[in-house]
C-alpha positions in Angstrom: 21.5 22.1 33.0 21.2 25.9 33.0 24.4 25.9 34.8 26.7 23.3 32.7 25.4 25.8 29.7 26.3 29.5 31.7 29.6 27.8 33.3 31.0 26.6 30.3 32.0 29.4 28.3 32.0 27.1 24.9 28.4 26.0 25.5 27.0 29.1 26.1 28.9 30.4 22.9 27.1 27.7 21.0 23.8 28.7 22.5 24.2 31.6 21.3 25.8 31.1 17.6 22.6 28.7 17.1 19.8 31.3 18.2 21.6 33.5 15.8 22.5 31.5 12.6 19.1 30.1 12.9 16.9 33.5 13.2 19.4 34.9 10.2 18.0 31.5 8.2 14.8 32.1 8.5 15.3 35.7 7.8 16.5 35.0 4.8 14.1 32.0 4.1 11.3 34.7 4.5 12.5 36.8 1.8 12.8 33.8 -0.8 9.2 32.0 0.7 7.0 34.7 1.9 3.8 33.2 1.6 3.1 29.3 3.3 2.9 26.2 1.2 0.1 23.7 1.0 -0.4 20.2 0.3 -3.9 18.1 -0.2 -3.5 17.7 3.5 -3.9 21.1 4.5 -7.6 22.0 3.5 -8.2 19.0 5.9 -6.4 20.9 8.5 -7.7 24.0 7.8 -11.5 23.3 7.6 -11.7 21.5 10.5 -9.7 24.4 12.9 -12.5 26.9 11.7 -14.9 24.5 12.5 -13.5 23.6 15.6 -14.1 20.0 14.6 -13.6 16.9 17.1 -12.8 14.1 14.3 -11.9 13.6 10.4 -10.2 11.4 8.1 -6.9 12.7 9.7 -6.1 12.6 13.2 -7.3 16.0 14.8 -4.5 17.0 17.0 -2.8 19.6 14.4 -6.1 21.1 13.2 -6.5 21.9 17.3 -3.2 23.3 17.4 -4.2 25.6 14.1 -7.3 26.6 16.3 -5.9 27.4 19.0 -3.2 29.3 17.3 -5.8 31.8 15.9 -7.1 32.6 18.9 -4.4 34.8 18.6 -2.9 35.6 15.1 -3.8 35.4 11.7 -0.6 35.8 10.2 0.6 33.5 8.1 4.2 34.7 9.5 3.8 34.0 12.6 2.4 30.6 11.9 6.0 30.0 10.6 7.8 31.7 13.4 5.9 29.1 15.7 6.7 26.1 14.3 9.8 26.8 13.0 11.1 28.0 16.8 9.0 25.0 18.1 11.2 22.6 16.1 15.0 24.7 16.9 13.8 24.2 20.7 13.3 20.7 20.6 16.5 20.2 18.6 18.6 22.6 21.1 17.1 20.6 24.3 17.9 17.6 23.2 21.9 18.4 21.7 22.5 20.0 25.3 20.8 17.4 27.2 23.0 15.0 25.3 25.8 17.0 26.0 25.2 17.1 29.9 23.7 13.7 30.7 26.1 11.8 28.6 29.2 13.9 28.3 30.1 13.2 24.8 33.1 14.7 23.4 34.0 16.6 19.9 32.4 14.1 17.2 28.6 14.7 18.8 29.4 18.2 20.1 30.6 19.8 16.7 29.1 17.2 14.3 25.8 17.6 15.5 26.0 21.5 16.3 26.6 21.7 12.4 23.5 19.3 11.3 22.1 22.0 13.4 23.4 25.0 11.2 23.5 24.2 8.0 20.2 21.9 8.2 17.7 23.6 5.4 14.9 21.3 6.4 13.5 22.7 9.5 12.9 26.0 7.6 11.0 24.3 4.1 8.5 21.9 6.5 7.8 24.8 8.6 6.8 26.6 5.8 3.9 23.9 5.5 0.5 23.9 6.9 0.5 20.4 7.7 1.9 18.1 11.3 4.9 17.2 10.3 6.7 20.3 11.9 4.4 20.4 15.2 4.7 16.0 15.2 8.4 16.4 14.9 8.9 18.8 17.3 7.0 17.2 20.2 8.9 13.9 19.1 12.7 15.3 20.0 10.9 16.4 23.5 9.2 13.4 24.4 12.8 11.2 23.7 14.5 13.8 25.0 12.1 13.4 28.2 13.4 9.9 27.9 16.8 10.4 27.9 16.2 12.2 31.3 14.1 9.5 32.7 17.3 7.1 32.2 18.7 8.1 35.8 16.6 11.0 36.9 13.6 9.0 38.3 11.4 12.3 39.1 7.8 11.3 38.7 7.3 15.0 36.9 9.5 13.4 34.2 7.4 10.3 33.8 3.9 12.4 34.1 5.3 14.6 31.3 6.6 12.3 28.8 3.0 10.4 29.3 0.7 13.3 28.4 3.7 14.2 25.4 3.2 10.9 24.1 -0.8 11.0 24.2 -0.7 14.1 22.6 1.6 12.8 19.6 -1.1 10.3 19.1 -3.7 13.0 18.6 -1.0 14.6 15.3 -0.5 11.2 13.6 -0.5 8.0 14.4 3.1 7.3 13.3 3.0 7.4 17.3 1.4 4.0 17.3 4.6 2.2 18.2 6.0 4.7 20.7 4.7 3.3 23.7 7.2 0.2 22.8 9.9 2.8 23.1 8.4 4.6 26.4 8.7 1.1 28.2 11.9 -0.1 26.5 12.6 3.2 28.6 10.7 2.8 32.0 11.1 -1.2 32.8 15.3 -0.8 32.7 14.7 1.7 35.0 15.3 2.1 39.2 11.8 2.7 40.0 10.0 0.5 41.8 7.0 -2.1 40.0 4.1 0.2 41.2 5.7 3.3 39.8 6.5 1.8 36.3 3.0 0.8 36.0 2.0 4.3 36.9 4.2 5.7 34.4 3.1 2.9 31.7 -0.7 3.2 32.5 -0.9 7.4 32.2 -0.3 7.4 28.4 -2.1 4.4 28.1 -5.0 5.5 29.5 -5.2 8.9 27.8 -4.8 7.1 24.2 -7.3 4.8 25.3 -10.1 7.7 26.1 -9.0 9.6 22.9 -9.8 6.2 21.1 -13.2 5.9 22.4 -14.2 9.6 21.8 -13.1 9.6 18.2 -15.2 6.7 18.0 -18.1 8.2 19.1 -17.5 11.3 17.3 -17.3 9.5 14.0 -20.4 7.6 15.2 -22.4 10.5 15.7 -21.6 11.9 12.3 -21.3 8.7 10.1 -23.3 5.9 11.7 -19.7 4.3 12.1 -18.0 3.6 15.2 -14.5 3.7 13.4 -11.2 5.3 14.8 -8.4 5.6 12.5 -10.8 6.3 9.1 -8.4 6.2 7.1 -7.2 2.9 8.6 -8.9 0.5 6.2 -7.7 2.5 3.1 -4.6 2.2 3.8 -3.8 -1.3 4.5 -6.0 -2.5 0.9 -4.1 0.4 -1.3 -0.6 -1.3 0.5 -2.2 -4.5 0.2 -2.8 -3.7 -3.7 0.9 -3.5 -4.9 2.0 -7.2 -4.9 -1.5 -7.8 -6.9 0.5 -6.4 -10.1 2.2 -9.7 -9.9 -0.1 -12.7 -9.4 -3.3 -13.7 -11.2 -6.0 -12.4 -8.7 -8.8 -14.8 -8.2 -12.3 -13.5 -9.4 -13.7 -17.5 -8.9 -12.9 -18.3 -5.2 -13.5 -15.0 -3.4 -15.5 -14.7 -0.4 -19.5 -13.2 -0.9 -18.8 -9.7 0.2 -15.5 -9.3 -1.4 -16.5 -9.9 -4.8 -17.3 -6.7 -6.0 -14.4 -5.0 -4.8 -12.3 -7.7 -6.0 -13.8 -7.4 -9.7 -13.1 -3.9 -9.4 -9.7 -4.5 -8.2 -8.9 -7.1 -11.1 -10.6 -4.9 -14.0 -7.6 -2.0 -12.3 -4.8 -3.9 -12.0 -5.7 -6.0 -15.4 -5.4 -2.5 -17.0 -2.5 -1.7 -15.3 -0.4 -4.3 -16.8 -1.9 -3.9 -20.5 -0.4 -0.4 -20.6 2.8 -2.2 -18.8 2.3 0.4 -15.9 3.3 -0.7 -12.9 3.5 1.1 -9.5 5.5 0.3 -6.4 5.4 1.6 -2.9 7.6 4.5 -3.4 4.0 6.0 -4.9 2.8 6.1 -1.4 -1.2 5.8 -1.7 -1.5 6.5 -4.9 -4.4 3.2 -5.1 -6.2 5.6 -2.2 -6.5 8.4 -4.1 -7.1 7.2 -7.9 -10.3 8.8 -9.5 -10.5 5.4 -11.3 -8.8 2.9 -8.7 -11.4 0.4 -7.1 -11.7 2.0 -3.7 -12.6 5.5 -5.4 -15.3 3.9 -7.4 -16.6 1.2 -4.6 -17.3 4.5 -2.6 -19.4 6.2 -5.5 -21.2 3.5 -6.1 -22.3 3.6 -2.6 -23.4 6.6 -2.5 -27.6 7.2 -3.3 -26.2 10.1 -5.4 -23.0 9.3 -6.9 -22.0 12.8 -7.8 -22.7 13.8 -3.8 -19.2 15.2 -2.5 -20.7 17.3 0.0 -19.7 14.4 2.9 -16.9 12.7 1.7 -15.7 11.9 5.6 -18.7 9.8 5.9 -18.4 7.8 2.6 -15.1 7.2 4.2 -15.7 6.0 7.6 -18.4 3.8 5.9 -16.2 2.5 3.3 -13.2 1.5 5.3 -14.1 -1.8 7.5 -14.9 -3.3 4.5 -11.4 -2.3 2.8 -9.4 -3.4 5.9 -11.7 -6.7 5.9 -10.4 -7.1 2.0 -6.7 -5.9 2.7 -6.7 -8.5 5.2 -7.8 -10.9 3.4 -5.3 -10.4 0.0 -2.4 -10.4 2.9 -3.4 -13.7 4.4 -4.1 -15.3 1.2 -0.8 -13.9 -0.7 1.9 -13.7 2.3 5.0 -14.0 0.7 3.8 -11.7 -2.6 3.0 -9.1 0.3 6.7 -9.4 2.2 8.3 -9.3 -1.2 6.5 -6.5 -3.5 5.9 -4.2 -0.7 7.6 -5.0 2.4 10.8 -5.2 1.4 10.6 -3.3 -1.5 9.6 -1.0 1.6 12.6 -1.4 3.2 14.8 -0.3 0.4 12.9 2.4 0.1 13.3 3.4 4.0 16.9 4.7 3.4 16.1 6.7 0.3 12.8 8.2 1.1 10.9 10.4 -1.5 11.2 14.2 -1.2 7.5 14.1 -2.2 5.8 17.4 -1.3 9.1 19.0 -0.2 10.5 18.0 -4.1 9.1 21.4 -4.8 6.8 24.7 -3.7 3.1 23.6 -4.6 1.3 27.0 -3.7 1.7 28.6 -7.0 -0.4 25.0 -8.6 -3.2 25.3 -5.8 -6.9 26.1 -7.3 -6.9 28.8 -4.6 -10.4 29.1 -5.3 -11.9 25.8 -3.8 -9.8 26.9 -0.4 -9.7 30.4 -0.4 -12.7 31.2 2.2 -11.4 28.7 4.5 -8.1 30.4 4.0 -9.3 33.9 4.5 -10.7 32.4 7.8 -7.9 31.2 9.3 -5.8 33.5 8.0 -7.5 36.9 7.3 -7.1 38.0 3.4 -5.1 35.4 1.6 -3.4 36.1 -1.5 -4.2 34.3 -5.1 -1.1 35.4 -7.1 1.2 33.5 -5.0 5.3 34.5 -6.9 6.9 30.8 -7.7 10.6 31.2 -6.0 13.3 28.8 -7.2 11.5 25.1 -6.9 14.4 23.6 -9.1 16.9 25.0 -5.7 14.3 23.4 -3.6 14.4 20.0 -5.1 18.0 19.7 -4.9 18.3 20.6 -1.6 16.1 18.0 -0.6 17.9 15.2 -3.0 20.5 15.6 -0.4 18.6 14.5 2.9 18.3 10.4 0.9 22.1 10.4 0.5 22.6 11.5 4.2 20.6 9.0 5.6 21.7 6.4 3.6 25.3 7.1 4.9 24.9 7.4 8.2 22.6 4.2 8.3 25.7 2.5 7.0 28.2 4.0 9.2 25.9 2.8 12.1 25.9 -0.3 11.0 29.5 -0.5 10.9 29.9 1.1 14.2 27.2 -1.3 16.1 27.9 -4.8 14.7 31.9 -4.3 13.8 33.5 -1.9 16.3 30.5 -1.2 19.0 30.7 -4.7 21.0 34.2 -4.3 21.9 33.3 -1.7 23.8 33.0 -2.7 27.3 31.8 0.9 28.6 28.5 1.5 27.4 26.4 4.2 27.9 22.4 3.7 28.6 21.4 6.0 25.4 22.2 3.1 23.0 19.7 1.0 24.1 16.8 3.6 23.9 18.0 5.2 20.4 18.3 1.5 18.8 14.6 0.7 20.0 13.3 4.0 18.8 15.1 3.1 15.3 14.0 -0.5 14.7 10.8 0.0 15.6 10.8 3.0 13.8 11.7 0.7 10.4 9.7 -2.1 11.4 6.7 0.5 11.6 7.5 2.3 8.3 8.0 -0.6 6.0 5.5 -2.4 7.1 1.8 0.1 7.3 3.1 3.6 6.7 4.1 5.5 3.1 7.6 6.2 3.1 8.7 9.7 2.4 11.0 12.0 3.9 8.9 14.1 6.5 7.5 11.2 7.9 11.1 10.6 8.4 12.6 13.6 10.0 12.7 12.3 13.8 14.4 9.3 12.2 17.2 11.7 10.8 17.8 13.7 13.6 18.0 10.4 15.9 20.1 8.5 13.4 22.8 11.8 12.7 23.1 11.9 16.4 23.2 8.1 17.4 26.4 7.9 14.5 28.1 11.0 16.3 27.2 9.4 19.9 28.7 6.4 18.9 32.0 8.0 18.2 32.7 9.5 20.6 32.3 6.3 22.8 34.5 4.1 20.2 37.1 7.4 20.5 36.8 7.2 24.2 36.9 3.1 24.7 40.4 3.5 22.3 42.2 6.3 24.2 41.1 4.5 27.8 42.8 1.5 25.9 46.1 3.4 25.0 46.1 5.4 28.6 46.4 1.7 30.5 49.0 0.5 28.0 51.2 3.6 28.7 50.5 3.8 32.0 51.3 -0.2 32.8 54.8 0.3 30.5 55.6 3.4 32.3 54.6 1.8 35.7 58.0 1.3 38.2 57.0 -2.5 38.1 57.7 -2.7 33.9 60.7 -0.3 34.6 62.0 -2.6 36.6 61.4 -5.7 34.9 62.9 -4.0 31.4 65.9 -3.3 34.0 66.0 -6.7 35.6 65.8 -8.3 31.4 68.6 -5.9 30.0 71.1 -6.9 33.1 70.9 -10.8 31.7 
């Protein structure tokens, strides 16, 4: 590829005009955002990299990457610098890959090469100490490793995209539906059965013996042989939202649901008598009430109720039970749980919330209960953090909704209205469309919808659209060519001849 980008004076100009543009951005993004930005994720993060640890309530794989990223700096600078070129990489492999394996034509080439300059995104959740830069950026590789694995069937390629994939699992586990996408990729494929099973069972494999040494990690520091520890919360706090609208039974509940389910009736009863209700654009807002019924379950089953100093153990103990529960409210209420969260859900999936990237939340942190952790990680943090212009922030993240509504629609449009007469297809459409449905499916069914969870979906939607255009384009000018070629053809000259003469 190195040659279709030196050969071809244009690429290589575009190369260059995106390493450029994009180090002036962040330039300039320094000056405005000096210092990083934190969420309640990051002391998480943070804590367990200076302690090296091997499990917590959120998967582990960032907090390694923060470790081993100060085994050689402290600077909070360089942090940015690394994520931020981490994710303009990924983006630039996969636009020239694109550009080389599929030889699209002006609508992907410029469209996309603009997403790429003018995109503020990239430079505000690199800016975070949280995945969602590090997740992202190993996301565009891995499909990108995909895209190559279409018709070059080198078993590098299918080693690679297998230990890309298992380490995505270890970042979040958003990644639990990407190994439908890796075999929507492989079984198409030219390789023979024993090699697809090769390719299938590496990933596998490797999730499978990170899966059993969480477990025993948690085990060995909780009593609990649990995975995902959050799991459990989860699914109950999504489980929770269609309870607003039916009269929960407190008469017919199962033994070892009952007090949780009190406490869940006494919340949601007060709910409604202050006429408050929530929906699932408040993400886990039921996981992280002081007063909800899975905050207060947990204190109660503490021997010290005021103990925080273990809060990842009252977790992992506390979240079979809650995933026993959610289950249970699902099963028993089905179609109150498709229609107050699932598809409520789904609207909600093209007009994600901003949520932490609304606004710079630095400034607001109680620097004090993080600070030594900080100092740690990141050698002498400051406390009097200068509040730049959140109001310019929030707006330029009210955009990204709008964007993704739009080119969600002009998808549509393309795929089920001008797509099937297309009789030349290209193998990319099959592998984006997977990634995106079960991408939805995925979100609007067990994961909060907000817009960084969503950024891979952006980046593959903007480009599918521009794809797509270029093949429509191309499938219309083939169409015109053989219709002037046929009525310039001596054959038609001849007929018209033959037709004027009687």
């Amino acid at each position: 590829m190195s040659s279709f980008i030196n050969n071809e004076k244009s690429n290589a100009t575009i190369l260059l005009s995106i390493l450029l543009i994009s180090t002036l951005k962040a330039i300039i993004f320094k000056r405005f955002y000096p210092d990083l930005d934190f969420t309640s994720d990051t002391a998480f993060y943070v804590s367990a990299a200076i302690k090296n640890s091997s499990c917590g309530i959120w998967p582990i794989g960032y907090a390694k990457f923060l470790w081993l990223f100060h085994q050689f700096s402290s600077s909070e600078t360089a942090l940015f610098v690394v994520q931020y070129a981490l994710l303009e990489f990924s983006v630039i492999l996969f636009y020239f890959s694109c550009l080389y394996l599929f030889r699209t034509t002006r609508y992907f080439k410029w469209g996309f090469f603009l997403f790429m300059m003018v995109n503020p995104l990239f430079l505000f959740i690199s800016n975070y100490v949280i995945a969602d830069a590090l997740f992202t950026s190993l996301t565009i590789i891995w499909v990108t490793t995909l895209i190559w694995m279409i018709d070059n069937h080198k078993n590098a390629l299918y080693i690679l995209q297998g230990l890309i994939l298992s380490i995505l699992f270890t970042i979040r586990y958003n990644a639990v539906f990407y190994p439908i996408v890796m075999i929507a990729a492989i079984l198409p494929g030219k390789l023979n059965l024993y090699k697809k099973a090769i390719s299938i069972l590496i990933p596998v494999l490797l999730i499978t013996a990170f899966i059993n040494f969480t477990q025993s990690q948690t085990y060995k520091q909780t009593g609990k042989s649990v995975f995902a520890v959050f799991g459990g919360w989860q699914l109950l706090n999504n489980a929770m939202y269609m309870l607003q609208y039916n009269n929960t039974d407190t008469i017919n509940t199962p033994r070892e649901f009952r007090q949780i389910n009190l406490l869940t009736f006494n919340y949601i009863d007060s709910l409604q008598k202050a006429q408050t209700y929530l929906s699932p654009k408040n993400g886990s807002v039921f996981m992280w009430h002081t007063d909800g019924p899975l905050k207060q379950l947990m204190r109660s089953s503490r021997n010290n109720p005021s103990d925080t100093s273990n809060p990842f153990k009252t977790w992992a103990i506390m979240t079979k039970q809650y995933q026993r529960y959610g289950q249970y409210l699902i099963k028993k209420y089905p179609l109150d749980f498709l229609h107050h969260y699932v598809f409520e859900n789904a609207l909600i999936y093209f007009f994600p919330s901003p949520e932490v990237l609304q606004t710079y939340l630095r400034p607001g942190t109680d620097m004090n209960t993080v600070n030594n952790e900080l100092s740690s990680l990141f050698g002498n943090v400051r406390t009097t953090i200068k509040s730049p212009d959140t109001k310019l922030q929030g707006d330029i993240m009210s955009f990204f909704p709008w964007i993704i509504i739009a080119a969600h629609l002009i998808l549509i449009v393309q795929i089920f209205w001008i797509y099937p007469k297309v009789e030349k297809r290209t193998k990319f459409t099959y592998l984006f469309s997977v990634f995106l449905l079960t991408n939805f499916l995925f979100s609007i069914f067990a994961s909060p919808i907000v817009l960084r969870y969503q950024i891979p979906m952006i980046i593959i939607v903007i480009a599918f659209t521009l794809m797509l255009a270029d093949e429509i384009t191309i499938h219309h000018t083939r169409i015109i060519t053989n219709i002037t070629d046929d009525f310039e053809s001596p054959n038609s000259v001849q007929k018209r001849v033959l037709m004027v003469r009687n």
